[in-house]
C-alpha positions as protocol buffer text, in pm:
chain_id: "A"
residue {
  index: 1
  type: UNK
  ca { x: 1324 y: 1778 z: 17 }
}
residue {
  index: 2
  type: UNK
  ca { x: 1436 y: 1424 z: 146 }
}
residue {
  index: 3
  type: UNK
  ca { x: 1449 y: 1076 z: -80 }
}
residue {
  index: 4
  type: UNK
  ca { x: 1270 y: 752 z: -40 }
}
residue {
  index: 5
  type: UNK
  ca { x: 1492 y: 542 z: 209 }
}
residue {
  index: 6
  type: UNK
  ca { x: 1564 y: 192 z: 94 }
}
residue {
  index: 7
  type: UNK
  ca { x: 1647 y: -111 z: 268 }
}
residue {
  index: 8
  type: UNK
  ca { x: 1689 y: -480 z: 234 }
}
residue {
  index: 9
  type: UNK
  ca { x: 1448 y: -640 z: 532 }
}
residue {
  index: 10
  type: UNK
  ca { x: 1085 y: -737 z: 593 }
}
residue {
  index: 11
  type: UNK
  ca { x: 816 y: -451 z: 522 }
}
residue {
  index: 12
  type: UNK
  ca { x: 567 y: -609 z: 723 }
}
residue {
  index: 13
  type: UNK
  ca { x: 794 y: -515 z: 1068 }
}
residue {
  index: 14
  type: UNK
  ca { x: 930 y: -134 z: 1030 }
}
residue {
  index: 15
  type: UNK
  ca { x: 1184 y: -113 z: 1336 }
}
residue {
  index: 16
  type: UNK
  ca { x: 1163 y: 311 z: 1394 }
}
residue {
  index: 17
  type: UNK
  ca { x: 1030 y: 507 z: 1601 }
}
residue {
  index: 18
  type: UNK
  ca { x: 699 y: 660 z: 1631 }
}
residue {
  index: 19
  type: UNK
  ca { x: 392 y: 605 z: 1442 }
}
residue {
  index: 20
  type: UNK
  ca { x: 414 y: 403 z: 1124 }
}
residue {
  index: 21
  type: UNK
  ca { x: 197 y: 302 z: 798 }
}
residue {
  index: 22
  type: UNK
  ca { x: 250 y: -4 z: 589 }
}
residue {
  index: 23
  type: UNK
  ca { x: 105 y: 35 z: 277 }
}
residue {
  index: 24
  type: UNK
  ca { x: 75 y: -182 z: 28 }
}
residue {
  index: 25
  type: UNK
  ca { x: -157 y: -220 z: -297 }
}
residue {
  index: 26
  type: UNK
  ca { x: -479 y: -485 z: -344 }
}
residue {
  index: 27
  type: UNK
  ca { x: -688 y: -511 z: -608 }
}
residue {
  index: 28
  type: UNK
  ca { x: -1033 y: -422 z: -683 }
}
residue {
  index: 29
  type: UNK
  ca { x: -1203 y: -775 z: -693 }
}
residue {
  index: 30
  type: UNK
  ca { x: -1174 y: -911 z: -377 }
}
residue {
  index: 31
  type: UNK
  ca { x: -890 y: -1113 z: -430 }
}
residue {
  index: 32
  type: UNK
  ca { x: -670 y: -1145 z: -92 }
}
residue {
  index: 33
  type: UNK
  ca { x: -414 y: -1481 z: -131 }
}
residue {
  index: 34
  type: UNK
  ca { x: -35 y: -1427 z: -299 }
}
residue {
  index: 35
  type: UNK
  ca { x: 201 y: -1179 z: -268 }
}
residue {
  index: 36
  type: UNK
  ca { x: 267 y: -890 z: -37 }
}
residue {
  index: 37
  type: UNK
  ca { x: -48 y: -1010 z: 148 }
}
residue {
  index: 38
  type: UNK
  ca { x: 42 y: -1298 z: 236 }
}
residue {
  index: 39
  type: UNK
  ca { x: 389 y: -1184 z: 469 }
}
residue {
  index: 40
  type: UNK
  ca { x: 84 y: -922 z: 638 }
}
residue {
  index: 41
  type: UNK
  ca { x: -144 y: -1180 z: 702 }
}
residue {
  index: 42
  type: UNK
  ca { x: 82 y: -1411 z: 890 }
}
residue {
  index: 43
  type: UNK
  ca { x: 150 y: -1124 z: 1121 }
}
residue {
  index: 44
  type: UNK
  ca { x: -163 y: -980 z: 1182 }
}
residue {
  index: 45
  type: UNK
  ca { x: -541 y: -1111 z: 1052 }
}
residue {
  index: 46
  type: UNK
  ca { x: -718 y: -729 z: 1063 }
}
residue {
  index: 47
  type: UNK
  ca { x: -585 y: -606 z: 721 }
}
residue {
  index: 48
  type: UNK
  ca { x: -710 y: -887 z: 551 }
}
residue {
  index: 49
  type: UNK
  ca { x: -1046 y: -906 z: 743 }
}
residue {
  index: 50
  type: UNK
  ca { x: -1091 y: -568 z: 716 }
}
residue {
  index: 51
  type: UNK
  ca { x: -992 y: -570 z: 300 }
}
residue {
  index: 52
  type: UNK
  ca { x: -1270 y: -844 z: 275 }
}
residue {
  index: 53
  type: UNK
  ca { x: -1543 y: -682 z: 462 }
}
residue {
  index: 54
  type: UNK
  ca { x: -1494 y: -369 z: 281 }
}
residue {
  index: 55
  type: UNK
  ca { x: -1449 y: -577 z: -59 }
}
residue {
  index: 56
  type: UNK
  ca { x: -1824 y: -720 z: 25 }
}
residue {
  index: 57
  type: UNK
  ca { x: -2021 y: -397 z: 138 }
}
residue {
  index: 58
  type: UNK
  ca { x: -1852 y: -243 z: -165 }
}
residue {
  index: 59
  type: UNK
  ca { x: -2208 y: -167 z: -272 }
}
residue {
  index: 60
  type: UNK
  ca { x: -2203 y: 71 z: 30 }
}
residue {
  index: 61
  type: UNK
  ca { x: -1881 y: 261 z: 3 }
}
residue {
  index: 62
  type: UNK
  ca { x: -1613 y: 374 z: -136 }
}
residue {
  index: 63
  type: UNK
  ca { x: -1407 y: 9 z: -228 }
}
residue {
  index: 64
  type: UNK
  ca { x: -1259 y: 100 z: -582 }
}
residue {
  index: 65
  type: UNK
  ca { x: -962 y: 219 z: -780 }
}
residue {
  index: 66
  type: UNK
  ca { x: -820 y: 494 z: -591 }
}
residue {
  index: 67
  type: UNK
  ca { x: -968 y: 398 z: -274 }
}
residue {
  index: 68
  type: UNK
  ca { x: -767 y: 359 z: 75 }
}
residue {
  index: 69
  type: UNK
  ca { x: -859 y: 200 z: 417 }
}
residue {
  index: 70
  type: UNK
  ca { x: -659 y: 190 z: 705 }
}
residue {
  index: 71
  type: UNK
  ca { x: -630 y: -25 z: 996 }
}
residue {
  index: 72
  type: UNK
  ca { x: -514 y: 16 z: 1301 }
}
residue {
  index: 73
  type: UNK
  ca { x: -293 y: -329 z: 1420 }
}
residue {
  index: 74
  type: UNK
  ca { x: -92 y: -197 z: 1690 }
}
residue {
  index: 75
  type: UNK
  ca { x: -60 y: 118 z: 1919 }
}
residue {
  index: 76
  type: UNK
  ca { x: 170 y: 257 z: 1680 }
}
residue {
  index: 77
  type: UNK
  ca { x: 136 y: 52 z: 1332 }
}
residue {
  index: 78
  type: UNK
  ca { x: -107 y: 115 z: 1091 }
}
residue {
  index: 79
  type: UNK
  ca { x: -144 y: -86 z: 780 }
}
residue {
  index: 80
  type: UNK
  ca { x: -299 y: 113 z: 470 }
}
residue {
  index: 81
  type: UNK
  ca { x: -493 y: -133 z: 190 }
}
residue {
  index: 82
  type: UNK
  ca { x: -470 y: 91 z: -127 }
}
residue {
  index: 83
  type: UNK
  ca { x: -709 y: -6 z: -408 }
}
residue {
  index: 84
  type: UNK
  ca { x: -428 y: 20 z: -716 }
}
residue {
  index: 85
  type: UNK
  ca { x: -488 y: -297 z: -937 }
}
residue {
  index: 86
  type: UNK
  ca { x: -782 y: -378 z: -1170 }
}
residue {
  index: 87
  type: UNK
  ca { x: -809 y: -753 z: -1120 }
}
residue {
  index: 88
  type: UNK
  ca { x: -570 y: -1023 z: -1104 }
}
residue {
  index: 89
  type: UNK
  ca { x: -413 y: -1153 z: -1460 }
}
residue {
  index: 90
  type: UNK
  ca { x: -224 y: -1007 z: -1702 }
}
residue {
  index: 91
  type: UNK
  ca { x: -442 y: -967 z: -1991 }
}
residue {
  index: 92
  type: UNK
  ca { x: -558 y: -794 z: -2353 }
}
residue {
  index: 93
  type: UNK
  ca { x: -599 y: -470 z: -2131 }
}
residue {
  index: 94
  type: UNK
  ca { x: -218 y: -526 z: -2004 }
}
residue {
  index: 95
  type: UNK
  ca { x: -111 y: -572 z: -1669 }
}
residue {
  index: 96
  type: UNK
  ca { x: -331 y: -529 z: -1360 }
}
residue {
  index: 97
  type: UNK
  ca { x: -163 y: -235 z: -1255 }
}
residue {
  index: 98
  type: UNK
  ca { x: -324 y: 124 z: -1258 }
}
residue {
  index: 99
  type: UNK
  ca { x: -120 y: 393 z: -1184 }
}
residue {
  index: 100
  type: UNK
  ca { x: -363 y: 664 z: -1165 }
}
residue {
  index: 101
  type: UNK
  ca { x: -526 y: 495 z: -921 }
}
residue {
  index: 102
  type: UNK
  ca { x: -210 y: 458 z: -670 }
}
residue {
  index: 103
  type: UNK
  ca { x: -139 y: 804 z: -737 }
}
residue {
  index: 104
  type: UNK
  ca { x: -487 y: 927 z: -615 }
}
residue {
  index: 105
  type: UNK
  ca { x: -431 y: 666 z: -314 }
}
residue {
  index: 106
  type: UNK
  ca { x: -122 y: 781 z: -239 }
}
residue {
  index: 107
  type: UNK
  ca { x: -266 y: 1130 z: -208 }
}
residue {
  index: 108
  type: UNK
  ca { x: -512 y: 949 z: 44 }
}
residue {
  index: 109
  type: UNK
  ca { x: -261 y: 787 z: 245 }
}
residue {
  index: 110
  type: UNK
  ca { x: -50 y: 1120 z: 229 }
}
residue {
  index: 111
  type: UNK
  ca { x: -350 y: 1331 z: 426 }
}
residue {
  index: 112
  type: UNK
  ca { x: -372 y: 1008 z: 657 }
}
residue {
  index: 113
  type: UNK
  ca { x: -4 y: 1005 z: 724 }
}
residue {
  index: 114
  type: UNK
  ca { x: 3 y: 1386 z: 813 }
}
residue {
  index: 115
  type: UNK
  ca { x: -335 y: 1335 z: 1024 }
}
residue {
  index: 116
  type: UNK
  ca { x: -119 y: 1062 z: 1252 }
}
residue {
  index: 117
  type: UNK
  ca { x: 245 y: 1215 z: 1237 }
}
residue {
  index: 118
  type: UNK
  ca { x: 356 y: 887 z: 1094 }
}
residue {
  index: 119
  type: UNK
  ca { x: 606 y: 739 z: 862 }
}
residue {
  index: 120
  type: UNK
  ca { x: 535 y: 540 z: 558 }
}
residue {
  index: 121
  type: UNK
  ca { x: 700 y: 165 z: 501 }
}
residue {
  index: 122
  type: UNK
  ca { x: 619 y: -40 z: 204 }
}
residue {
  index: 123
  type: UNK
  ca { x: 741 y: -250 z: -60 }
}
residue {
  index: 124
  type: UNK
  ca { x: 734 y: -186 z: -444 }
}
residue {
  index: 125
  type: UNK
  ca { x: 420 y: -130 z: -456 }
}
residue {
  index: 126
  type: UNK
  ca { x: 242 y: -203 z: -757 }
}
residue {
  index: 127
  type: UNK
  ca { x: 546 y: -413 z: -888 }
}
residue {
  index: 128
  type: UNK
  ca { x: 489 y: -724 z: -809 }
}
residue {
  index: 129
  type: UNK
  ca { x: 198 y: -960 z: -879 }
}
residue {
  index: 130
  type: UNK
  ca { x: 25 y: -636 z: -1035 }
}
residue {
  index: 131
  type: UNK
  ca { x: 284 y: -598 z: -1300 }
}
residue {
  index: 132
  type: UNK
  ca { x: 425 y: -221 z: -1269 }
}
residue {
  index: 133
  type: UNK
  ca { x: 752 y: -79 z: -1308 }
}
residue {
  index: 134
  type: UNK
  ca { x: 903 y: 100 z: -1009 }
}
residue {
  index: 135
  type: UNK
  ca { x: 1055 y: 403 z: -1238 }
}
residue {
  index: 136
  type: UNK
  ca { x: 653 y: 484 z: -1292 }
}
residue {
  index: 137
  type: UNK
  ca { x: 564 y: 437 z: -914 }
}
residue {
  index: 138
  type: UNK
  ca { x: 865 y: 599 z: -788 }
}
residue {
  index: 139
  type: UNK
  ca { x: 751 y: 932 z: -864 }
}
residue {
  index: 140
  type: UNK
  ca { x: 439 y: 903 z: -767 }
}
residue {
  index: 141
  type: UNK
  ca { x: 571 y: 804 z: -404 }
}
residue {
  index: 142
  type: UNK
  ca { x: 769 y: 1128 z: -408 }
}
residue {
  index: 143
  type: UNK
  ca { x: 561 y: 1326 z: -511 }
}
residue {
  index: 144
  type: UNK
  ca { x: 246 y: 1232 z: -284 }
}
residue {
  index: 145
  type: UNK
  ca { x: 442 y: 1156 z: 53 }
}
residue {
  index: 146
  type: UNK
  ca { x: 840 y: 1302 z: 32 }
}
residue {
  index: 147
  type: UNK
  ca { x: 688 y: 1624 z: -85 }
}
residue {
  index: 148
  type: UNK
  ca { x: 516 y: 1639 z: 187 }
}
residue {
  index: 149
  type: UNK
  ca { x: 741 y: 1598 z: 439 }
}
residue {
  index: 150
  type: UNK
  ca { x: 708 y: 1219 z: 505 }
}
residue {
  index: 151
  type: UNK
  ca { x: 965 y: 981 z: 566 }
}
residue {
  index: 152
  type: UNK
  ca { x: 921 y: 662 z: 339 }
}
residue {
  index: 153
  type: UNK
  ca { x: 1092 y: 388 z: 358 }
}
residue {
  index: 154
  type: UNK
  ca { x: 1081 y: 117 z: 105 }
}
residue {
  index: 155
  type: UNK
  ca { x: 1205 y: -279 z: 159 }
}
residue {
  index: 156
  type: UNK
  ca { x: 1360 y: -496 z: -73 }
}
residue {
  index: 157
  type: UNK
  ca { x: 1298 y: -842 z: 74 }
}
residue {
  index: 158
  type: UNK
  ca { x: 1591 y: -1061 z: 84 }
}
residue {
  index: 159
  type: UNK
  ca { x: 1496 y: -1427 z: -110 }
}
C-alpha cells in the first residue's frame, strides 16, 4: 500500500498528470468566505456557485454531514465540496469539526475518484478554520483513498 504524498505548494493548482480532485471540507450552513475557499474561489467561481446552490435547494437533496458534490472546472480538474463541519464557531459542542462525517465523505469521494481514474490533492482538511487535528484525519484519508489504490497528495501552503 502507498502513503499520503506531502508537499509544500498551492492545493488549489496540482501540477501531475492525468485526472485530478481537489477536495476540501465546507460546512453545513451555507457559509462560503475564509479559509481554504477562498484560494479556490480566486481561481475558479463553479465550486463556490455550485456549494451555494446546493446549500439553498438543500430541502431537495442530499446537502448535509457526510455529503459530497463534485464539480467539474477543467478538462481534467475536479474540485470535490465535502460536507465535514457542523457550523462555523468553536463552541459548548467543541469545534466545528465532525469526523464521522469526513470519513463517510471520504468514502464518497473514494468511489468518485475510482469512477474518473483520478488522483486526490488537498490540504489538511478539516484542520483549519474547522478545528481538527490531522493525526484524527490522517487515517481516515488512508484508509478511504490510499487503501484503495489512490494517489493523494496533500499541500502545506507556504505563509
Amino acid at each position: 500500500m502507498s502513503e499520503i504524498t506531502y508537499v509544500r505548494g498551492d492545493a488549489t493548482v496540482p501540477s501531475v498528470r492525468g485526472v485530478k480532485l481537489i477536495a476540501h471540507v465546507c460546512n453545513d450552513i451555507g457559509g462560503w468566505g475564509r479559509g481554504f475557499v477562498l484560494a479556490l474561489s480566486r481561481r475558479r467561481p463553479e465550486p463556490e456557485k455550485a456549494y451555494r446552490a446546493w446549500h439553498r435547494d438543500r430541502a431537495h437533496n442530499d446537502f448535509g454531514l457526510g455529503a459530497a458534490r463534485f464539480v467539474q472546472v477543467e478538462r481534467h480538474l475536479w474540485v470535490a465540496n465535502l460536507i465535514g463541519q457542523r457550523g462555523i464557531r468553536t463552541g459548548s459542542k467543541g469545534v466545528p469539526v465532525r469526523y464521522e462525517a469526513i470519513d463517510t465523505a471520504l468514502g464518497r469521494l473514494a468511489d468518485r475518484a475510482v469512477e474518473l481514474d483520478a488522483s486526490v490533492h488537498m490540504p489538511r482538511i478539516g484542520c483549519g478554520l474547522a478545528g481538527g487535528t490531522w493525526s484524527r484525519v490522517e487515517p481516515l484519508v488512508t484508509g478511504r483513498l490510499v487503501a484503495r489504490g489512490i494517489a493523494v497528495t496533500v499541500y502545506d501552503h507556504d505563509g
